[in-house]
Each structure stands twice: as C-alpha cells, then as structure tokens.
C-alpha positions in Angstrom: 0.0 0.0 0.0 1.6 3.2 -0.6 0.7 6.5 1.3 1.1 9.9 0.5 1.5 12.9 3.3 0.9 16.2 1.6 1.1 19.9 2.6 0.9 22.9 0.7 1.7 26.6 1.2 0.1 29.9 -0.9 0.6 32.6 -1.4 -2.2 35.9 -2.2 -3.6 35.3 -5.8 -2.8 39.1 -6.7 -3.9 39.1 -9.9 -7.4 37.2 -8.8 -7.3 40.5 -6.1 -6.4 43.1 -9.1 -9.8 41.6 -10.9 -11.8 41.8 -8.2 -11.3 45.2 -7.2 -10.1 46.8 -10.1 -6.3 47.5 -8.8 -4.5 47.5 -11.9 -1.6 50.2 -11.0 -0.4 48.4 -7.5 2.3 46.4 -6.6 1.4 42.7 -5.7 2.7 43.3 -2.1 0.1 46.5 -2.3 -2.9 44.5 -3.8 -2.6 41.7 -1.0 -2.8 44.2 1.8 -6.3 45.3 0.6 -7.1 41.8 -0.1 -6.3 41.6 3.2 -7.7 44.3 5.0 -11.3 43.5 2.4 -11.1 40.1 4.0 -10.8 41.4 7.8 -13.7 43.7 7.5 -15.7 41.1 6.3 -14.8 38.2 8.5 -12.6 39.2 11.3 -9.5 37.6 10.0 -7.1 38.0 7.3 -7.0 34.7 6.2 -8.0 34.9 2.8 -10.9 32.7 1.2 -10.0 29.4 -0.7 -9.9 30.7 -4.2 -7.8 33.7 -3.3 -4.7 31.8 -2.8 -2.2 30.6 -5.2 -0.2 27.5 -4.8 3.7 28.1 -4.4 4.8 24.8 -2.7 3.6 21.0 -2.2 5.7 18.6 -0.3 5.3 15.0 0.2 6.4 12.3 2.4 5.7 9.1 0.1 6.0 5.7 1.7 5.9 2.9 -0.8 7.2 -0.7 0.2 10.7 -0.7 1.1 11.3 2.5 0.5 11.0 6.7 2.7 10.9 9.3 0.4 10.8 13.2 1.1 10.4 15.7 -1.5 9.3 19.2 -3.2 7.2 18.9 -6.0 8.9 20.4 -8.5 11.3 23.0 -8.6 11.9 26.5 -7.4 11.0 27.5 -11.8 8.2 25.6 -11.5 4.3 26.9 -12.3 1.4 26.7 -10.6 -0.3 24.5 -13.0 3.5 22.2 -13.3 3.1 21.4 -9.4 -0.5 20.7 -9.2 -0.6 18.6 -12.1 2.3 16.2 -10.7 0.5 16.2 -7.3 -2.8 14.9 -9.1 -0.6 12.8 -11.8 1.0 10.6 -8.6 -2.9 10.0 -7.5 -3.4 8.6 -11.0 -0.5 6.6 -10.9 -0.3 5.4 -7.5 -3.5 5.7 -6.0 -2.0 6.2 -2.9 -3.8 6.5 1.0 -3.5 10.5 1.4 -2.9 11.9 4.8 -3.1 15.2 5.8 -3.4 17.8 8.4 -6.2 20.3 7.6 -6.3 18.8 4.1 -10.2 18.3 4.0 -10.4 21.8 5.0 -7.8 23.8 3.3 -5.8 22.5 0.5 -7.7 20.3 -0.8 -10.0 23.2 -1.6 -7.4 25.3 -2.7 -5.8 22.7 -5.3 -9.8 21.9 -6.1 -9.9 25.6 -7.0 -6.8 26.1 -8.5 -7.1 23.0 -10.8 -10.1 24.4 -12.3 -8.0 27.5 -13.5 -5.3 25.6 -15.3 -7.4 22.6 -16.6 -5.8 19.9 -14.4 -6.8 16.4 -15.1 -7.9 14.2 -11.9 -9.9 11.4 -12.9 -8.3 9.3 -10.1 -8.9 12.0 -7.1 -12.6 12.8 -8.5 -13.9 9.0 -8.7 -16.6 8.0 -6.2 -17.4 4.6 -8.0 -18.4 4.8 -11.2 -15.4 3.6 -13.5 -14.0 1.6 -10.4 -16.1 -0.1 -7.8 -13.1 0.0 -5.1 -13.9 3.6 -4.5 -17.4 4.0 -3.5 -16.8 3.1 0.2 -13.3 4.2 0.0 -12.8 7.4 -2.2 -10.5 11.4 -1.8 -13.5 12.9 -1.5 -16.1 11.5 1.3 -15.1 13.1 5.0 -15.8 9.5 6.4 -13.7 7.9 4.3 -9.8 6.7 4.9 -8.4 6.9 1.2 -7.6 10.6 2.6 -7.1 10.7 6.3 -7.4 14.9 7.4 -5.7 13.9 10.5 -6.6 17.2 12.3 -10.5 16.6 11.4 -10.2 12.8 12.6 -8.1 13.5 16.4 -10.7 16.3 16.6 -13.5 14.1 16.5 -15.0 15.7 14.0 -15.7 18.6 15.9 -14.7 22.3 14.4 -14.4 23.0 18.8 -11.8 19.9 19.3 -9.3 21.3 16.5 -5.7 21.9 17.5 -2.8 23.2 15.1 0.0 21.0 13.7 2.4 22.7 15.5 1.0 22.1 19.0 0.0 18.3 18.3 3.7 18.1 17.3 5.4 19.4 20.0 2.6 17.9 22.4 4.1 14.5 21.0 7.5 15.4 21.6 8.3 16.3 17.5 10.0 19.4 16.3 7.2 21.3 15.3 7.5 24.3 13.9 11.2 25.5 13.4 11.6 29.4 13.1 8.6 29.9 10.4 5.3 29.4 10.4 2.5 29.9 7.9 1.9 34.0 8.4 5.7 34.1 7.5 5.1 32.5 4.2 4.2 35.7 2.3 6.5 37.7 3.6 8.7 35.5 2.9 8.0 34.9 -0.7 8.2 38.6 -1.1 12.0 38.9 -0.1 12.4 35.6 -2.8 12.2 33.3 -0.3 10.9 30.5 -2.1 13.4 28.0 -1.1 13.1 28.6 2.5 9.5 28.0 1.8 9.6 24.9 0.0 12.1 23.8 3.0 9.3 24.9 5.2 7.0 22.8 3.5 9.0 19.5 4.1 9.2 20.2 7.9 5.5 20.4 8.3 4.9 17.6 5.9 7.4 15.4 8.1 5.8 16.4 11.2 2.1 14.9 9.9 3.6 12.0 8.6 5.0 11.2 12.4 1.6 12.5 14.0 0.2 9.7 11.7 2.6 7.0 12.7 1.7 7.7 15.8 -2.2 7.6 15.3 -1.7 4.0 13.3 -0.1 2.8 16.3 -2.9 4.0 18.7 -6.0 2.1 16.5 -3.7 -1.3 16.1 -2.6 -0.6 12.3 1.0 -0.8 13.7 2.3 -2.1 16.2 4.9 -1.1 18.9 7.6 -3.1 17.2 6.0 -1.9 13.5 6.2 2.0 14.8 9.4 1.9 16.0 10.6 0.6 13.1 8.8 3.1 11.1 10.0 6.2 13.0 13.9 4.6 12.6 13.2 5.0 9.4 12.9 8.8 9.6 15.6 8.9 11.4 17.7 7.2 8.4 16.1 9.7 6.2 17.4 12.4 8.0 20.9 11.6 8.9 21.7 10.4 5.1 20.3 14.0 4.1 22.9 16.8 3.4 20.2 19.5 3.3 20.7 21.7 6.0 16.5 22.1 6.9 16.1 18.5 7.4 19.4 18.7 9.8 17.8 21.2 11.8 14.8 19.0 12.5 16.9 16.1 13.2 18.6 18.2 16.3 15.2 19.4 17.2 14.3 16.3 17.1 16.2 14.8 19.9 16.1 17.5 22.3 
C-alpha cells in the first residue's frame, strides 16, 4: 500500500485581487494588503478565502514498500499549473492513501480551485465509484472515508471545537514542530524571494504529519509497537543520510 502525506503553502492570488477590485496600477505586495484588509472587514480575520490563494509549494512524504521518500514537487521554476498537475498525476499513478493535516479543510479546496483554472486532469482523485467499484466506500472525497485521512478533522473528532494546530499536536508528541517559520511568514517571505526557505518549510511540516500519523496508526492497532518503531527509525535514516541543512535542523530538534 503506498501512502502519501501532503502539505501545501500559498501565497495571495494578486492578480485574482487586481480583478476583483479593479487595482491595476499596485504592486502585488500593495494589492494583498487590501485583499487583506477587504477580508478582515468582512470576517474578522485576514485569512484569505479558498480561491484567493495561489499554490507556491507542495511537499510529500511518500512511503511505498521498502522504501522513505521526502520531497518538493517540482522545482523552485516551476508553475502553478506544473506542481498541481504532478501532485494529481501521482494519484493517477499510485492511487495512494492521502494523509493530511487540515487537508479536507484547506488545500484540498485550494488545489480543487486552482485546478479548475489551469485545466488539471484528476480522474483518479474525483472518482466516487463509477469507473472503479473499489472507491465508492473508499474514495479522496467522502469526509468519512480513509483513502484521505485529514488527520486534524479525525483527532478532533469531528468537531470544528476539538481542532488543535500542527504545531501544538507536534510538540505535544514530543516532535519538532514548527522550526523558526510558520505559515503567516510565508508571504512575507515569498516577497524577499524566499521560495526556497519556503519549500524547505514545506518539508518540515509535511514530516511532522507524517509522524503524528505514525503515531495515530499505532494508537488504532494498524502498527504495532515493534511496527512503529521501526517506522519512526526509518525517519531517522532519512534524515541523517540528508545533506540538506533544513532537514538537519529537524533532526537536532528532534532529539532534544
């Protein structure tokens, strides 16, 4: 069985916000502050609504038989449109178990969205049993399903009032966490040209769900203490044979 941990990070969809209110003179970083401000006067919060943000990262831990994998979709040159369509063209080919945290209720959305705009193929993600059988008590897209596990929906019970972050499940588990950036930063960030600190970002909290999910297959008897242990040595492996410097930095973290 091969499964899939996924994150992704956006960024403002400035020209979306240059559209919508007719800002054609500004300055990206100028058309997301009144995206911004437009969205806290109507909500409370900045956080922008689904289809206002643009994809600039997705990271995967991939576990397939034998083997750990960690990775960027991708490159730093890379379009929108270039790293959805290889996030959607490893569904197709894998059909991998997809775990997330917040997946269900963020960027899952957000790639729904902004695979509309670029005329992404999904056949694989979008089946609910028609062309194959397998998938209409297992499918992406049902919230009761496990073919995608939204790990942060699941822990919480389903209950929008039993929701914790990633970062505070982490550390409450005795993981890294977050490691001097956290989602806020991300524009920011990107503005300075940041992009690989980003993707680097991206990794850490991808690696962070993926051992919050060990964890959680251990506690309902998919693993067990033996099978864990042997899973989470395999992290381990993954980051001591790594050179890059991010994955270093959560390996220290790690064992404080």
């Amino acid at each position: 069985m091969n499964t899939l941990v996924f994150d992704i990070e956006t960024v403002p969809d400035t020209d979306l916000g240059r559209r919508l209110y007719k800002l054609h003179d500004l300055s990206d970083e100028q058309v997301a502050q009144i995206m911004f401000t437009k969205r806290r006067q109507e909500t409370g919060s900045e956080f922008l609504s689904h289809e206002q943000h643009r994809v600039v990262a997705i990271s995967v831990v991939m576990r397939s038989r034998d083997t750990l994998k960690l990775w960027s979709l991708g490159d730093q040159g890379s379009s929108e449109k270039v790293l959805i369509e290889r996030f959607f063209d490893g569904l197709d080919k894998y059909t991998p178990d997809l775990v997330s945290w917040n997946g269900a209720g963020f960027d899952l959305p957000v790639l729904n969205y902004r695979s509309l705009l670029h005329c992404v193929t999904a056949a694989r993600y979008w089946e609910l049993g028609d062309a194959d059988h397998s998938f209409r008590f297992s499918n992406y897209l049902s919230r009761f399903h496990w073919r995608h596990m939204d790990l942060m929906d699941i822990l919480s019970g389903f209950q929008g009032r039993g929701r914790a972050s990633l970062g505070d499940i982490a550390t409450l588990l005795g993981f890294p966490g977050k490691l001097g950036m956290h989602g806020s930063d991300v524009w920011p960030e990107f503005l300075r040209g940041g992009l690989a600190r980003i993707r680097d970002y991206c990794e850490t909290d991808v690696l962070n769900t993926y051992l919050i999910y060990l964890r959680f297959e251990l506690a309902r008897g998919r693993l067990n203490p033996a099978e864990h242990a042997h899973e989470v040595a395999r992290v381990h492996t993954l980051l001591q044979d790594s050179p890059a410097a991010h994955l270093k930095e959560f390996a220290a973290a790690w064992r404080v």
